[in-house]
C-alpha positions as CSV (number, residue, x, y, z in Angstrom):
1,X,-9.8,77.9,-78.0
2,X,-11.5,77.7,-74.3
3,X,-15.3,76.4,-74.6
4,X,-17.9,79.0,-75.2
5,X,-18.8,79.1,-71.7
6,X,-15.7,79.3,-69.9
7,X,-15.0,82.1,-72.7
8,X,-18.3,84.0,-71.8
9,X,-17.8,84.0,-68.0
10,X,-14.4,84.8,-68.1
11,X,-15.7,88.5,-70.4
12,X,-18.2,89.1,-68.1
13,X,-15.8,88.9,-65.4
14,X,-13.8,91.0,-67.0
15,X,-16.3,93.9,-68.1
16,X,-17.5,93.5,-64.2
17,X,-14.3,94.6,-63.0
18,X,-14.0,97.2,-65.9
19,X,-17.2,98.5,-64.6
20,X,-16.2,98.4,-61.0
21,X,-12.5,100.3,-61.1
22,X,-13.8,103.0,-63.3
23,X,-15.8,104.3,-60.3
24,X,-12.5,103.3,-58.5
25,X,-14.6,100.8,-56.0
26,X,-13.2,97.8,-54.2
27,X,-15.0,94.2,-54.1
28,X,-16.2,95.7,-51.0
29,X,-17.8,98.7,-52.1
30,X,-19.7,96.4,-54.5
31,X,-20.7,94.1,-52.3
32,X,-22.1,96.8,-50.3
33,X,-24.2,98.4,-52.9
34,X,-25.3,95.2,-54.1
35,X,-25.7,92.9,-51.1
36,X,-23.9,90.0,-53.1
37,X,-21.6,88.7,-51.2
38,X,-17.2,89.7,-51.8
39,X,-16.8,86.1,-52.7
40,X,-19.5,85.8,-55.0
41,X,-18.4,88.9,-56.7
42,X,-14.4,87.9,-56.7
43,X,-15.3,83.9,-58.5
44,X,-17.3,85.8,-60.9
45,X,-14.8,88.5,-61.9
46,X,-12.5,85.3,-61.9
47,X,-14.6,84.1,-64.6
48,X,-15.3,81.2,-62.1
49,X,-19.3,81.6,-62.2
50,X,-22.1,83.9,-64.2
51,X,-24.2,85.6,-62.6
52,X,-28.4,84.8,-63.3
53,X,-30.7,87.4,-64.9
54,X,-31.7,89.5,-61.4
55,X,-27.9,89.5,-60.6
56,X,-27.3,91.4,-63.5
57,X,-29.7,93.4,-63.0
58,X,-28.6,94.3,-59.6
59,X,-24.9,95.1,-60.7
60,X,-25.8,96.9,-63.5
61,X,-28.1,99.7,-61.8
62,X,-25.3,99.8,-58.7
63,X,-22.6,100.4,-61.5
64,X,-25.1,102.7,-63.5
65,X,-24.6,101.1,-66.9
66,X,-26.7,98.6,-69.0
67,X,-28.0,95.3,-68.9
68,X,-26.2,95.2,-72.3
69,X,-22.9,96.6,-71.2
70,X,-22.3,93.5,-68.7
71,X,-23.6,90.9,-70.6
72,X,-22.0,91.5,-74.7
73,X,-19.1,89.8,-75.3
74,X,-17.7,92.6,-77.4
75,X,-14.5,93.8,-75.4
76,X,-13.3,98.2,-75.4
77,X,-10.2,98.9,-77.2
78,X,-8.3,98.1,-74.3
79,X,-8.6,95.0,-73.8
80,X,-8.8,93.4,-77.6
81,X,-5.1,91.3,-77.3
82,X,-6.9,89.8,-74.1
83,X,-9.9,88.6,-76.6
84,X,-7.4,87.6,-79.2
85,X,-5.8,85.3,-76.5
86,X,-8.9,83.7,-74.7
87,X,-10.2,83.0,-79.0
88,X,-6.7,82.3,-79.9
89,X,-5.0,78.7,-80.7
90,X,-2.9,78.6,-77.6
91,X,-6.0,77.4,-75.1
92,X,-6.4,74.9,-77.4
93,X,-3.3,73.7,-79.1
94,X,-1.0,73.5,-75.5
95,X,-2.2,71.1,-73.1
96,X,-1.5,73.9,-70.1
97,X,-1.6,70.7,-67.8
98,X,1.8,69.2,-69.5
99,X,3.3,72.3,-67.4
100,X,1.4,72.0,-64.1
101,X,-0.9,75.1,-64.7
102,X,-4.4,75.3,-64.3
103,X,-6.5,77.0,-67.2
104,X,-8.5,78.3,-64.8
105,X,-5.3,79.9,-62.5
106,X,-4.4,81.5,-65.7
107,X,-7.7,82.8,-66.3
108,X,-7.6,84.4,-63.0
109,X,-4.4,86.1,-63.7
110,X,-5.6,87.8,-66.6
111,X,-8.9,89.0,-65.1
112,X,-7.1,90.5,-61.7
113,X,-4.5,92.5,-64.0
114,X,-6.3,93.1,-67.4
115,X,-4.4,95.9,-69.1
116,X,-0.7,94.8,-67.6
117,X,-1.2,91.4,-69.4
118,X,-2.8,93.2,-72.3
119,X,0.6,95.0,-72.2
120,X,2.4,91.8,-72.2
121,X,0.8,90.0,-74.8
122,X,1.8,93.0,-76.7
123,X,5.2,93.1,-76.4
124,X,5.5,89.3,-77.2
125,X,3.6,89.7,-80.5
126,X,6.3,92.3,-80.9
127,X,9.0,90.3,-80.3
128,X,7.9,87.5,-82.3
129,X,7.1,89.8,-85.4
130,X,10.5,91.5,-84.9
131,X,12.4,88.0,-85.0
132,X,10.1,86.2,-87.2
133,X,8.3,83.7,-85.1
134,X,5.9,82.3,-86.2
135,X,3.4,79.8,-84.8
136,X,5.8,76.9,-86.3
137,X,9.0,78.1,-84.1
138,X,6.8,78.9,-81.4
139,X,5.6,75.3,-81.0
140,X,8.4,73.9,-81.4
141,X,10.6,75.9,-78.3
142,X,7.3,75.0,-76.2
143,X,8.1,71.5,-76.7
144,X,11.6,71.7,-75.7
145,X,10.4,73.3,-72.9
146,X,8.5,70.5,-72.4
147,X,11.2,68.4,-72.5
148,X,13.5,70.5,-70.3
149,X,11.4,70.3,-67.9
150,X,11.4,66.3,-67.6
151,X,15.4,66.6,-68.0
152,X,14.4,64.7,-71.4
153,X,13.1,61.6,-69.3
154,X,10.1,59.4,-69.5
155,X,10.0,56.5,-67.7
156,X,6.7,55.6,-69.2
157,X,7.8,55.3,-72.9
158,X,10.7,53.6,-71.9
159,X,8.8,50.4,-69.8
160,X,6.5,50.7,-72.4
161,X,9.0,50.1,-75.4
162,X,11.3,47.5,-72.6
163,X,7.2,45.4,-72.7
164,X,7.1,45.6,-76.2
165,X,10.6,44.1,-76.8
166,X,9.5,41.2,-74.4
167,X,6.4,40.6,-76.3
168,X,8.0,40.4,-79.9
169,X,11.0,39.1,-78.7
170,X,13.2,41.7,-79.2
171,X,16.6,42.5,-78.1
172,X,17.9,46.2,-77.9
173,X,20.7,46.5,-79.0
174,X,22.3,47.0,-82.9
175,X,22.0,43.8,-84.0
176,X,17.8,44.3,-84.5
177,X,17.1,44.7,-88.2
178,X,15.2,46.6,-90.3
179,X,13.6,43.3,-91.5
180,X,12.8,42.4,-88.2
181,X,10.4,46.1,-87.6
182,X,9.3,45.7,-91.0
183,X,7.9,42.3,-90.3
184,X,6.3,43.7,-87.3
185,X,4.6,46.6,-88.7
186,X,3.4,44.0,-91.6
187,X,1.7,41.9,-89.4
188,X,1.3,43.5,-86.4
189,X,-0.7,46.6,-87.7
190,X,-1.4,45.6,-91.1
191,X,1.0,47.9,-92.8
192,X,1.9,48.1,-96.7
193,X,5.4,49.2,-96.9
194,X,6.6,49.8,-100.3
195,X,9.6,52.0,-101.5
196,X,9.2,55.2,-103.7
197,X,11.8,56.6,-106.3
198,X,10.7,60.4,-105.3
199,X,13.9,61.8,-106.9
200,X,11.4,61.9,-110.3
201,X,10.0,65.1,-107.9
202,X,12.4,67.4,-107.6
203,X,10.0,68.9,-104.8
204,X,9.8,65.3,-102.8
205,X,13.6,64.6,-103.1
206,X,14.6,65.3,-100.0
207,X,11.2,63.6,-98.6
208,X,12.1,60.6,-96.1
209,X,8.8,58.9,-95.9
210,X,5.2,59.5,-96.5
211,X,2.2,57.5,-94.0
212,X,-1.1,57.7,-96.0
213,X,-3.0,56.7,-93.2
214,X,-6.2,55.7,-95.3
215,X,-4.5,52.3,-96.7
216,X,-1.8,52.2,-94.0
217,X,0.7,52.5,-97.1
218,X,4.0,53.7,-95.8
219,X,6.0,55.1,-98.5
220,X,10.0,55.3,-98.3
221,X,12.4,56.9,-100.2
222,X,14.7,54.4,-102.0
223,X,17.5,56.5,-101.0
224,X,17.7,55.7,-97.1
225,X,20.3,53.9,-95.9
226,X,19.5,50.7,-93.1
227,X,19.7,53.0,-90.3
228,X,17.3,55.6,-91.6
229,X,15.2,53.2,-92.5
230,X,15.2,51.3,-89.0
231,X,14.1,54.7,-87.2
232,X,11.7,55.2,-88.9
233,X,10.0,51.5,-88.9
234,X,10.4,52.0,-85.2
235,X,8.8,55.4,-84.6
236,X,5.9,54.0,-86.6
237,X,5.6,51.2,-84.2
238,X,5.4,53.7,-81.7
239,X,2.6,55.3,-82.8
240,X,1.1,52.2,-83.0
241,X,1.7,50.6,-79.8
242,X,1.3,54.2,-77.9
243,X,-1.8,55.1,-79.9
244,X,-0.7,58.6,-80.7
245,X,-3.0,60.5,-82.5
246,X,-3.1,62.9,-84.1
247,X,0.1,62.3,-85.6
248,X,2.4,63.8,-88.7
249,X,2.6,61.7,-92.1
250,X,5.5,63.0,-93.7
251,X,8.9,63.0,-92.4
252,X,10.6,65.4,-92.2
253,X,7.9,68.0,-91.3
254,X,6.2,70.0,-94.1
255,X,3.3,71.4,-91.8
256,X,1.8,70.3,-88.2
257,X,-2.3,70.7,-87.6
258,X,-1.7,70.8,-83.8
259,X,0.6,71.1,-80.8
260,X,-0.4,67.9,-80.4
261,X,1.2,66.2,-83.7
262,X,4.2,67.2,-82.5
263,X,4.0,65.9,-79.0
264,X,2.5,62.9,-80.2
265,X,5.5,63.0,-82.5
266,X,8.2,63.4,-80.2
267,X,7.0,60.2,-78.1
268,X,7.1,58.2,-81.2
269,X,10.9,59.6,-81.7
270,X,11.4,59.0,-78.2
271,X,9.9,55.4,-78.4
272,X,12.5,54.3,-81.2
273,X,15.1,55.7,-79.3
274,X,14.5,52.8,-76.4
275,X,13.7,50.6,-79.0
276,X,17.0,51.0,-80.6
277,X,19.3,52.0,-77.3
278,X,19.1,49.6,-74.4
279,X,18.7,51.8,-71.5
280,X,20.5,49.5,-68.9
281,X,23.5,48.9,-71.2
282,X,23.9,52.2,-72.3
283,X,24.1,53.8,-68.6
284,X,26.8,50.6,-67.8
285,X,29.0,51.5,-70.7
286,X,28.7,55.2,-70.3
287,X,29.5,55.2,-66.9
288,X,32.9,52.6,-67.7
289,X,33.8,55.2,-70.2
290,X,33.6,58.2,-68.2
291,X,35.4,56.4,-65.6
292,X,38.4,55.9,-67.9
293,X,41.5,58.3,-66.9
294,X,42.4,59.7,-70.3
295,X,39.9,61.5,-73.4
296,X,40.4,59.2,-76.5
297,X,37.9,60.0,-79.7
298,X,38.4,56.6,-80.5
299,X,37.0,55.1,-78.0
300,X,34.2,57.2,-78.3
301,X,33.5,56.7,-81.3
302,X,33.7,52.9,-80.3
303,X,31.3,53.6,-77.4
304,X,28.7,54.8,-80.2
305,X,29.6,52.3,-83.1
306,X,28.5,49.4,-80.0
307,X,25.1,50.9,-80.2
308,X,23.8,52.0,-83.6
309,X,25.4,53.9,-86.9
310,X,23.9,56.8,-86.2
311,X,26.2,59.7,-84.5
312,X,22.4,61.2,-84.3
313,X,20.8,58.6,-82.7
314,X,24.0,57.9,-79.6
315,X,23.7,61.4,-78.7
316,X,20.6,62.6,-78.7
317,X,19.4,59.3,-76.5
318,X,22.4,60.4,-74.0
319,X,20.3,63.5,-73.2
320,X,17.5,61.0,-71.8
321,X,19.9,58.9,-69.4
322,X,22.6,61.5,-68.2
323,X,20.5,63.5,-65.9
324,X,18.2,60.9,-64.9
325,X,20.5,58.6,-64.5
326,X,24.0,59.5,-63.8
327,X,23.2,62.6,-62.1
328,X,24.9,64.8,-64.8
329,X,22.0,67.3,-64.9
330,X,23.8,70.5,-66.2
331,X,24.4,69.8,-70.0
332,X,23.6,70.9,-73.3
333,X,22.5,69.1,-76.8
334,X,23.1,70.8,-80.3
335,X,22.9,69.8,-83.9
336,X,24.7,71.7,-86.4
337,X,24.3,71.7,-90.4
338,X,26.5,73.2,-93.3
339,X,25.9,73.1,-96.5
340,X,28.4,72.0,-99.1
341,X,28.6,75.5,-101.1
342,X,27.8,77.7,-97.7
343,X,29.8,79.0,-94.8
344,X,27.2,79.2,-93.1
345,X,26.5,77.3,-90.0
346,X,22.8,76.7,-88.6
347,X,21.7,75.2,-85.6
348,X,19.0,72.7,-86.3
349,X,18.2,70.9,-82.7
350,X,18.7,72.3,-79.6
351,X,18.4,71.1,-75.8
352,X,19.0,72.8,-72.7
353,X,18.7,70.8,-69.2
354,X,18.6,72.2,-65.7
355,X,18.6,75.8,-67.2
356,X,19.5,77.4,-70.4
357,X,23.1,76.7,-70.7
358,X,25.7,79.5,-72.2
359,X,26.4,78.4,-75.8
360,X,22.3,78.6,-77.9
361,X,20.7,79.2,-80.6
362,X,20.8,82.7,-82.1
363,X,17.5,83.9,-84.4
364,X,19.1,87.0,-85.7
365,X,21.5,85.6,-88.0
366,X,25.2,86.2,-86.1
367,X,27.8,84.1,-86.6
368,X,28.5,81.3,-84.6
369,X,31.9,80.8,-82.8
370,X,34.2,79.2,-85.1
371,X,36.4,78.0,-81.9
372,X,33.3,75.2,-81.2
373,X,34.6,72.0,-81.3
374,X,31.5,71.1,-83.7
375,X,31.9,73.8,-86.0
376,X,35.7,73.2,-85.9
377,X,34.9,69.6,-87.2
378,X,32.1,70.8,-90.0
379,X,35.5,72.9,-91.7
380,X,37.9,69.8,-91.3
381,X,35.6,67.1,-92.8
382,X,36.6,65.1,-96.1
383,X,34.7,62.9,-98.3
384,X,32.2,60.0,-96.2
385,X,34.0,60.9,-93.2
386,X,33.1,60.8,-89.2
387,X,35.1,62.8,-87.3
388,X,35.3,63.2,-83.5
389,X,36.6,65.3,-81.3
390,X,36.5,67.1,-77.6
391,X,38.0,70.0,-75.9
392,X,37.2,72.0,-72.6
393,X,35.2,74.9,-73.7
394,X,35.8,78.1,-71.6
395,X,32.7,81.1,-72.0
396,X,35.1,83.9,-70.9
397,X,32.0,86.2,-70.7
398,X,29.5,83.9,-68.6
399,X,32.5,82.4,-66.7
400,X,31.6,78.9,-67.2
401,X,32.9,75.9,-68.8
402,X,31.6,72.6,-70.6
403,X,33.5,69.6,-71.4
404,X,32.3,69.4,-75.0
405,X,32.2,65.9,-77.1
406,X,31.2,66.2,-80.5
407,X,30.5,64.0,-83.8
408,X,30.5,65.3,-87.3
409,X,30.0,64.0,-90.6
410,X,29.6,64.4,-94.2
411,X,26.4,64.2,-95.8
412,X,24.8,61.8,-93.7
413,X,21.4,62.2,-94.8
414,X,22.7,62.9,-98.8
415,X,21.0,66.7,-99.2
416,X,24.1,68.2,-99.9
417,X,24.5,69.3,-95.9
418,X,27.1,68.1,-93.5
419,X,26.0,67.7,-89.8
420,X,27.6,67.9,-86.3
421,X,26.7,66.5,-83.2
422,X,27.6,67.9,-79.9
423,X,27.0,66.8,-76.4
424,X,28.3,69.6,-74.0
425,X,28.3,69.0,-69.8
426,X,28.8,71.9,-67.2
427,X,32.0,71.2,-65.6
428,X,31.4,71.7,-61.6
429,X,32.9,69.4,-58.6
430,X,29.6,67.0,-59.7
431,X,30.7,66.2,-62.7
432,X,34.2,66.5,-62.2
433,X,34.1,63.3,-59.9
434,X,31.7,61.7,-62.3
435,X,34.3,62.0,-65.5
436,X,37.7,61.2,-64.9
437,X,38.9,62.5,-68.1
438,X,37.4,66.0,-67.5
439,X,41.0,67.8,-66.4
440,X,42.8,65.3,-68.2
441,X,45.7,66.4,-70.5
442,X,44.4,65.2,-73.5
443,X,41.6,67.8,-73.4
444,X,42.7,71.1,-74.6
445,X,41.0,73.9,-72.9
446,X,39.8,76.7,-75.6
447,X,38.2,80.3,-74.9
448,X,35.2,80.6,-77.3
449,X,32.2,83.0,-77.2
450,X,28.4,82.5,-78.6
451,X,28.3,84.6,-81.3
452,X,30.9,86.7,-82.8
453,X,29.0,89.9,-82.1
454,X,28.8,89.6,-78.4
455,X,32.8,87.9,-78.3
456,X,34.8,89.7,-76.2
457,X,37.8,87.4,-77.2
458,X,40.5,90.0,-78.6
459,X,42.8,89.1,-81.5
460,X,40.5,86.0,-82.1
461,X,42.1,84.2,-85.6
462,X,38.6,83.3,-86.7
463,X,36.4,86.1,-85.9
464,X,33.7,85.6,-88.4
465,X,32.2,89.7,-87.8
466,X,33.6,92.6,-85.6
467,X,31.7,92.3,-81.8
468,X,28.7,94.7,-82.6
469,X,26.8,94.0,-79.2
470,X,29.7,94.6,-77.3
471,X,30.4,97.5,-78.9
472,X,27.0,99.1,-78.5
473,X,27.4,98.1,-74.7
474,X,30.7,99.8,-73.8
475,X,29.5,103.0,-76.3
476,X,26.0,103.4,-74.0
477,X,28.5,102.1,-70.7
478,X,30.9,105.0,-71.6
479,X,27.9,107.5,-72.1
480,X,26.6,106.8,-68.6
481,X,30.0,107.5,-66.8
482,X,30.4,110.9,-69.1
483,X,26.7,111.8,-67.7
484,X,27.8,111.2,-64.4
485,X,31.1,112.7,-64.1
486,X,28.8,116.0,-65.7
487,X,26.5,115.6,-62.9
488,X,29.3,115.4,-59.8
489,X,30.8,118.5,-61.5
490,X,27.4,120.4,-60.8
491,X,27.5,119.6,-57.2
């Protein structure tokens, strides 16, 4: 919520110009009949400044309404979604400056154009109602905004988390152990860490840890393997050593009080990433294994094994050093889930840098293209297995194509799900030269769509639902050439 201030000038601005265009005056007019200067009267319709007592007085016999009228902060009919904004969460929840806007820029913009924005605002409540966004979903693609617009980079976190690991002693790199963090957080920040059967809650099972921040008692399930267990010691040492706060205390998420616990919690994430993935070594090995002629999964899967267990972990820190980098700025992130007794396939994490890239996340339950490498992998896994694999991806429909790398496995986090993990890079002459392997023979280059209902692909083996998009297109496509052809015949 803006302050009380800010909120009453930027109401009395508005009602001002409400006033002013009903008698279809300009600033000048106003000025005019007033003797205040243009200026004065364009920062206060701005919401910039608020007018004193004679002021008001002035405008409101030049306008012919009431004192009253000017000064109540009750808004007409028309322009209630601008008072549900300027009240609402979003001035306070979303640090505007993270994005390089100016509160009071945006202010401006909805005083000069009132009813247009009112119109706006509308027709995103709309949209969010008709696909069921709520204020959870909402924060969350702001943060990945966030991120997309930093290409997934902070050089901040990551001297910060190199200074750390000189301090303690650390080395990044696979071989630091859980024991090692846990000592840390002991004695460091004066943590109790104490496992927790939470399988006796049928409710909590699926809990990973709980921070009760009181006693600085972290609770872990007894069921997480080393590597779980690692990332989470050090995302707790990064909200330590960063001083986030406000920050969440379970994980995974159950609820969030602010935008802000989840920023705060993505720099933790992001912290334990560097912690746990060298920067410097994993730029020199990626860039040794993209210079290799031929695609091989196993050295892949090599390439990840040198840095952690975690498929999760290896590809998700790629997204920070690729763009930055290597100068691979085109490229896509995505984490798929199955579960056991479903067909159904669900994107989970999604990451877009440079621009939104063609394959994405789809709200309105269509079926995802069964030709994706990752989703291939999710139908093909057997028991405790990791499976890798990579193929050119062609979007027939966008005209575009990805060299896709994916990992999947099987339960990894024992919920019952299976998980894949796909990196996918925009294949231009920049990246070309950067990856050898990219034409290679070894990579098989497949036609795929998003969704099934807006695949073009004919005869496709594993169509999962007949393209109902496409078909809506070409029906109201065909329509407009039938009107047309009417039309020439009339003249």
């Amino acid at each position: 919520m803006i302050a009380e201030s800010d909120y009453i000038r930027v109401v009395f601005g508005l009602k001002l110009k409400q006033q002013r265009q009903k008698k279809n005056w300009s600033l000048q007019d106003l000025a005019t009949k007033t003797g205040l200067s243009k200026s004065y009267l364009n920062e206060i319709e701005n919401g910039k400044k608020y007018p004193k007592h004679d002021k008001i007085i002035q405008l409101s016999e030049a306008l012919q309404c009431t004192f009253d009228d000017l000064v109540s902060t009750k808004l007409d009919k028309s322009l209630t979604p601008i008072n549900d904004v300027l009240q609402s969460d979003f001035f306070k929840e979303i640090p505007l400056d993270l994005f390089g806007i100016n509160k009071n820029n945006l202010i401006s913009i909805i005083s000069d154009a009132p009813k247009k924005v009112t119109a706006f605002i509308n027709a995103l409540i709309e949209v969010s109602q008709n696909y069921n966004l709520g204020k959870e979903r909402f924060y969350f693609a702001v943060m990945r905004s966030f991120q997309e617009l930093y290409d997934n980079y902070f050089p901040e976190i990551e001297e910060k988390a190199i200074r750390f690991a000189g301090d303690n002693q650390l080395e990044l790199n696979k071989n630091l152990k859980t024991e090692t963090l846990e000592k840390l957080l002991n004695e460091k920040f004066g943590y109790d860490i104490q496992p927790m059967d939470f399988s006796k809650d049928p409710v909590l099972n699926k809990l990973r840890s709980l921070f009760v921040p009181e006693k600085k008692l972290l609770l872990l399930n007894d069921r997480l393997d080393e590597n779980q267990k690692t990332f989470i010691y050090a995302k707790e040492i990064g909200f330590n050593f960063l001083n986030l706060h406000p920050r969440p205390n379970t994980y995974s998420w159950l609820d969030f009080g602010s935008f802000e616990e989840i920023l705060n919690n993505f720099y933790a994430s992001y912290f334990a990433g560097c912690l746990l993935i060298s920067k410097q070594e994993l730029i020199d090995k990626t860039s040794d294994f993209f210079y290799q002629k031929n695609w091989e999964s196993e050295d892949f899967e090599k390439l990840i094994s040198h840095f952690t267990d975690s498929p999760e972990t290896f590809y998700y820190r790629l997204t920070n050093m690729l763009s930055a980098e290597l100068g691979i700025k085109d490229l896509f992130y995505l984490c798929f889930v199955k579960k056991d007794n479903s067909d159904k396939i669900q994107i989970l994490k999604e990451l877009h840098l440079n621009h939104q890239q063609a394959p994405h996340s789809n709200a309105t339950n269509e079926h995802y293209c069964r030709r994706w490498v990752a989703v291939k992998n999710l139908h093909h896994l057997k028991e405790n297995e990791t499976l890798t694999a990579a193929q050119i991806s062609h979007y027939k429909d966008q005209g575009v194509s990805y060299l896709v790398i994916s990992t999947s496995q099987k339960n990894p986090f024992s919920d019952g799900s299976n998980r894949s993990y796909c990196l996918g890079i925009l294949l231009n002459n920049q990246t070309i030269k950067k990856i050898n392997f990219a034409r290679s023979s070894s990579l098989k280059t497949i036609e795929v769509g998003v969704t099934c209902e807006s695949c073009s692909i004919q005869n496709c083996e594993v169509r999962q639902a007949p393209p109902l998009r496409l078909e809506k297109e070409q029906f109201n496509l065909d329509m407009k050439k039938s009107i047309e052809r009417i039309r020439k015949s009339l003249t």
